[in-house]
C-alpha positions as protocol buffer text, in pm:
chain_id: "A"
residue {
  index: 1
  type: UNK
  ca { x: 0 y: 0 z: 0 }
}
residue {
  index: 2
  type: UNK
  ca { x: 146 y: 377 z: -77 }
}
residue {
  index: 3
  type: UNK
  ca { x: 185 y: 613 z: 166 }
}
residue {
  index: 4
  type: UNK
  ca { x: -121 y: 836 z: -15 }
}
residue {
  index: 5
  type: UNK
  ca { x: -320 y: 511 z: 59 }
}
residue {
  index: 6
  type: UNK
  ca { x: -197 y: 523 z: 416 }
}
residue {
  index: 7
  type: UNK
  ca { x: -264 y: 840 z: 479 }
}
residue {
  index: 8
  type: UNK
  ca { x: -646 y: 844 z: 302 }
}
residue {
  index: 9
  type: UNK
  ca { x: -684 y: 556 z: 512 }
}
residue {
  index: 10
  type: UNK
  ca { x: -550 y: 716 z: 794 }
}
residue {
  index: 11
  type: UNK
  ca { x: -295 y: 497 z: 911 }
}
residue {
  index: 12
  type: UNK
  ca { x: -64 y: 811 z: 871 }
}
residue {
  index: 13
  type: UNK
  ca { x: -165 y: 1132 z: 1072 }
}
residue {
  index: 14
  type: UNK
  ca { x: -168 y: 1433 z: 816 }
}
residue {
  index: 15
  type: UNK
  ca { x: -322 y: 1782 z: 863 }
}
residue {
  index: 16
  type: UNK
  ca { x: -616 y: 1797 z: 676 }
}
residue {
  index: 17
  type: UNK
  ca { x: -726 y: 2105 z: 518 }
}
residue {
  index: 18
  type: UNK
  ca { x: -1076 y: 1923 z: 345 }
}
residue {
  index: 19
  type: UNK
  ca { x: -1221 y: 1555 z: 311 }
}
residue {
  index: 20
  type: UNK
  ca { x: -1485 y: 1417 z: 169 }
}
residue {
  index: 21
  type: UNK
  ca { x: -1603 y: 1026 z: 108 }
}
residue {
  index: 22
  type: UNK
  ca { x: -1372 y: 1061 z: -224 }
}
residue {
  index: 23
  type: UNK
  ca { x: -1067 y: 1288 z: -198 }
}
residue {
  index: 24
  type: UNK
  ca { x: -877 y: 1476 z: 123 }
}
residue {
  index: 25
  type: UNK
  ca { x: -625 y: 1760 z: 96 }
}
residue {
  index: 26
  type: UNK
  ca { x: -380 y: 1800 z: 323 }
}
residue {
  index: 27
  type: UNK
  ca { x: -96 y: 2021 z: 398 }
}
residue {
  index: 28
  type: UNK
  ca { x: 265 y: 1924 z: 286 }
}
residue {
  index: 29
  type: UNK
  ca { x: 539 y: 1828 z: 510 }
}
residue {
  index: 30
  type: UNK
  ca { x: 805 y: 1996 z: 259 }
}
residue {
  index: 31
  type: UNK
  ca { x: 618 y: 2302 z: 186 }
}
residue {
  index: 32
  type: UNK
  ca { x: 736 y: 2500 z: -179 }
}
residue {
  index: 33
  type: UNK
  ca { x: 545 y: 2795 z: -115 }
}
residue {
  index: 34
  type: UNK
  ca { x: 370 y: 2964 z: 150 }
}
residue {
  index: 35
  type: UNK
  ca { x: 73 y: 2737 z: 54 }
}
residue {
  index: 36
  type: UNK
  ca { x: 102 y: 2391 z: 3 }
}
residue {
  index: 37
  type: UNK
  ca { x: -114 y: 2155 z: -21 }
}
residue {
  index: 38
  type: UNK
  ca { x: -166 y: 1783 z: -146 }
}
residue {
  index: 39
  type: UNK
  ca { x: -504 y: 1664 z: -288 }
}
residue {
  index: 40
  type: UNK
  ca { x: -541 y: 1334 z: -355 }
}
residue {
  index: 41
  type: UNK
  ca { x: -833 y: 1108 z: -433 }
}
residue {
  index: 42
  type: UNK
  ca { x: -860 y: 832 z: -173 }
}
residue {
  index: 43
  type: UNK
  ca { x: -914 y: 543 z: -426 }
}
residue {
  index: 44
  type: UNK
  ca { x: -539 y: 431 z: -518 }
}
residue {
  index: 45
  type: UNK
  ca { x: -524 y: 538 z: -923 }
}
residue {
  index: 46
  type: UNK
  ca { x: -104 y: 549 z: -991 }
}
residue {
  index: 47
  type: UNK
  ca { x: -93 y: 877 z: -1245 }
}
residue {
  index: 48
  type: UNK
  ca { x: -291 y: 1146 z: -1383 }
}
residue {
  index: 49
  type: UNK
  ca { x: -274 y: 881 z: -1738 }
}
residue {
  index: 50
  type: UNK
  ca { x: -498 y: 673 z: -1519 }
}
residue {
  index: 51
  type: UNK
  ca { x: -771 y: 889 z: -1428 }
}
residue {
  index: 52
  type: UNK
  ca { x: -1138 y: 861 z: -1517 }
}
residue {
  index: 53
  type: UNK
  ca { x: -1336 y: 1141 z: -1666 }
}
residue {
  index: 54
  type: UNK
  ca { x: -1581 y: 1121 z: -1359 }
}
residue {
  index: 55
  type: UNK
  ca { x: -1274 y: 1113 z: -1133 }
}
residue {
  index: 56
  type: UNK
  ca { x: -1169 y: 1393 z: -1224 }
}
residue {
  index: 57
  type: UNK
  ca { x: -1474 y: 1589 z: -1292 }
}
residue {
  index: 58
  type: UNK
  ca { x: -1481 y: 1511 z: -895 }
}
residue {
  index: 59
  type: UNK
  ca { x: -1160 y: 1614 z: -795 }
}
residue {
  index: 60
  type: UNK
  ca { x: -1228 y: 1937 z: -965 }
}
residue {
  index: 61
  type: UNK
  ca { x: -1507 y: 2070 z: -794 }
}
residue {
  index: 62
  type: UNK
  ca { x: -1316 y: 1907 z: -465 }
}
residue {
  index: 63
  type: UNK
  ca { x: -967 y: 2147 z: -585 }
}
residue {
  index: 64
  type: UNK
  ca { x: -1161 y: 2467 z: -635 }
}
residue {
  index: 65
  type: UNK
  ca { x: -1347 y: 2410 z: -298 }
}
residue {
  index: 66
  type: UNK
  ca { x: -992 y: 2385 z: -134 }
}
residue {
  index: 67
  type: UNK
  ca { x: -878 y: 2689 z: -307 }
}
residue {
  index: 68
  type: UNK
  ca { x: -1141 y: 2911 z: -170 }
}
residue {
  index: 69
  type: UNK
  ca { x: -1134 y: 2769 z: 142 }
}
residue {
  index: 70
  type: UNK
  ca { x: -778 y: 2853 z: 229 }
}
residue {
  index: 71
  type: UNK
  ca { x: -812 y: 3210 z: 45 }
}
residue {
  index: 72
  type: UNK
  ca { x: -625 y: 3117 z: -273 }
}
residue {
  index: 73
  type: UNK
  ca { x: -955 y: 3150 z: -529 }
}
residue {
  index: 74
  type: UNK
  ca { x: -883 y: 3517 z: -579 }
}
residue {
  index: 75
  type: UNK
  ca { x: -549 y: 3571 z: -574 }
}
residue {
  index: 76
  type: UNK
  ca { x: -428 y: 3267 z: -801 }
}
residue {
  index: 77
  type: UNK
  ca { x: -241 y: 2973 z: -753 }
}
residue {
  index: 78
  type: UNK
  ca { x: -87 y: 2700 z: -911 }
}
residue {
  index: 79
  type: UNK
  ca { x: -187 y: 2374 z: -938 }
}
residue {
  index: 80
  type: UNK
  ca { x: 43 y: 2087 z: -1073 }
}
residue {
  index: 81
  type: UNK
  ca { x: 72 y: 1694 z: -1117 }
}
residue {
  index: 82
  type: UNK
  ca { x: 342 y: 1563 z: -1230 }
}
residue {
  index: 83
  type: UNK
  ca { x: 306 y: 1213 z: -1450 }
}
residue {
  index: 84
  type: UNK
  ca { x: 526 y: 914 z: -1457 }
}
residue {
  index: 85
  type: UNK
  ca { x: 888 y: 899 z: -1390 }
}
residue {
  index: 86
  type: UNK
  ca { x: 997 y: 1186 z: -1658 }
}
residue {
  index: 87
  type: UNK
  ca { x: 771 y: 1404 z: -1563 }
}
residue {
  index: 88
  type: UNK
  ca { x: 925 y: 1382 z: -1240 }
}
residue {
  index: 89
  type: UNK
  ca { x: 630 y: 1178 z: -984 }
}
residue {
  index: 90
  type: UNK
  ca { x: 798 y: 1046 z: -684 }
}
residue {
  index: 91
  type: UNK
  ca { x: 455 y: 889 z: -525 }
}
residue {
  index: 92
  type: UNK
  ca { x: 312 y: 675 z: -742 }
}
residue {
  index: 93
  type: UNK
  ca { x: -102 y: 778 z: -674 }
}
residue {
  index: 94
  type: UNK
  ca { x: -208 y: 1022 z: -792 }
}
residue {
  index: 95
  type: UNK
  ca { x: -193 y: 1408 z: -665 }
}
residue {
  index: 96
  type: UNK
  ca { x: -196 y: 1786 z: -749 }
}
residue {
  index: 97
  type: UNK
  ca { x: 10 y: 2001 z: -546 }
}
residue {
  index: 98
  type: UNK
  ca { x: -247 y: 2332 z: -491 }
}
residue {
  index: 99
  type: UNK
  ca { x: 41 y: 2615 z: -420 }
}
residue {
  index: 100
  type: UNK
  ca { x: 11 y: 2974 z: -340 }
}
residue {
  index: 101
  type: UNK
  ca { x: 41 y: 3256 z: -114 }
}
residue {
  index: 102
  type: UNK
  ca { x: 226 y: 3473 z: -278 }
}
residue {
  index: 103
  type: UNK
  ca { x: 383 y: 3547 z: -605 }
}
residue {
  index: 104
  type: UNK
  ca { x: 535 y: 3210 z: -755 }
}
residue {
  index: 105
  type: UNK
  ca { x: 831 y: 3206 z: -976 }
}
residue {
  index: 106
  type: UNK
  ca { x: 851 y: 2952 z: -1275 }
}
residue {
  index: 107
  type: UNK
  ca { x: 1177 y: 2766 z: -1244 }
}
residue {
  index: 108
  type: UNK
  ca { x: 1347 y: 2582 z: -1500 }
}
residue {
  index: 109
  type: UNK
  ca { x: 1216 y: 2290 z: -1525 }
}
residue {
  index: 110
  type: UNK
  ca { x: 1469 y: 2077 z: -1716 }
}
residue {
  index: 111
  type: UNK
  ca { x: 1816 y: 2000 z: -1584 }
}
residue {
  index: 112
  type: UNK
  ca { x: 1952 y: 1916 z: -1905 }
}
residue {
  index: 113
  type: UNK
  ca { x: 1875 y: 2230 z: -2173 }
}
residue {
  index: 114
  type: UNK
  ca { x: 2072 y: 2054 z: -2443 }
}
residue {
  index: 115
  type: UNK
  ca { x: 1899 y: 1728 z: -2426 }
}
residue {
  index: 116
  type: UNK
  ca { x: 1683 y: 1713 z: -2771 }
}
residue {
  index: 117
  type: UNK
  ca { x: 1267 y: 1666 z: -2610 }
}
């Protein structure tokens, strides 16, 4: 079982920010921005590839709900999954990283600019 699963389960304490009978966001332990936070939908589904239409029609309405909750509807935020190895996805269940709070830079996002994509 992955540590998402764990934690949807709750066999790993997290601090929830919203749950429902289908997803939970909670706040990251490694924080990026002022804002943080993990949603995930509890139902184990590995990557974003994997996702249902009605899943994510779901986890939609669930992400916006989280926004506004924690005051990042107005303002703006970013919201990113990242998909299979390559694209850089540690945990292998799927999850968008909600982050805000304050003006976010855009890294680079490839460590190798002369590798041909």
């Amino acid at each position: 079982m992955c540590i998402f699963c764990k934690i949807a389960n709750g066999e790993i304490p997290n601090n929830t920010v919203l749950e429902t009978e289908h997803y939970l966001a909670f706040h990251d332990i490694y924080p990026k921005a002022p804002i943080h936070i993990l949603i995930i939908p509890k139902q184990h589904v590995d990557s974003f590839q994997e996702a249902t239409p009605d899943m994510m029609a779901g986890l939609t309405t669930f992400t916006q709900k989280v926004a506004s909750l924690v005051g990042l509807d107005q303002a703006g935020y970013r919201l990113i999954t990242n998909n299979g190895d390559d694209g850089g996805q540690e945990i292998h269940h799927l999850h968008f990283h909600l982050l805000g709070g304050g003006k976010l830079k855009w890294d680079h996002l490839h460590e190798d600019t002369h590798r041909s994509i």
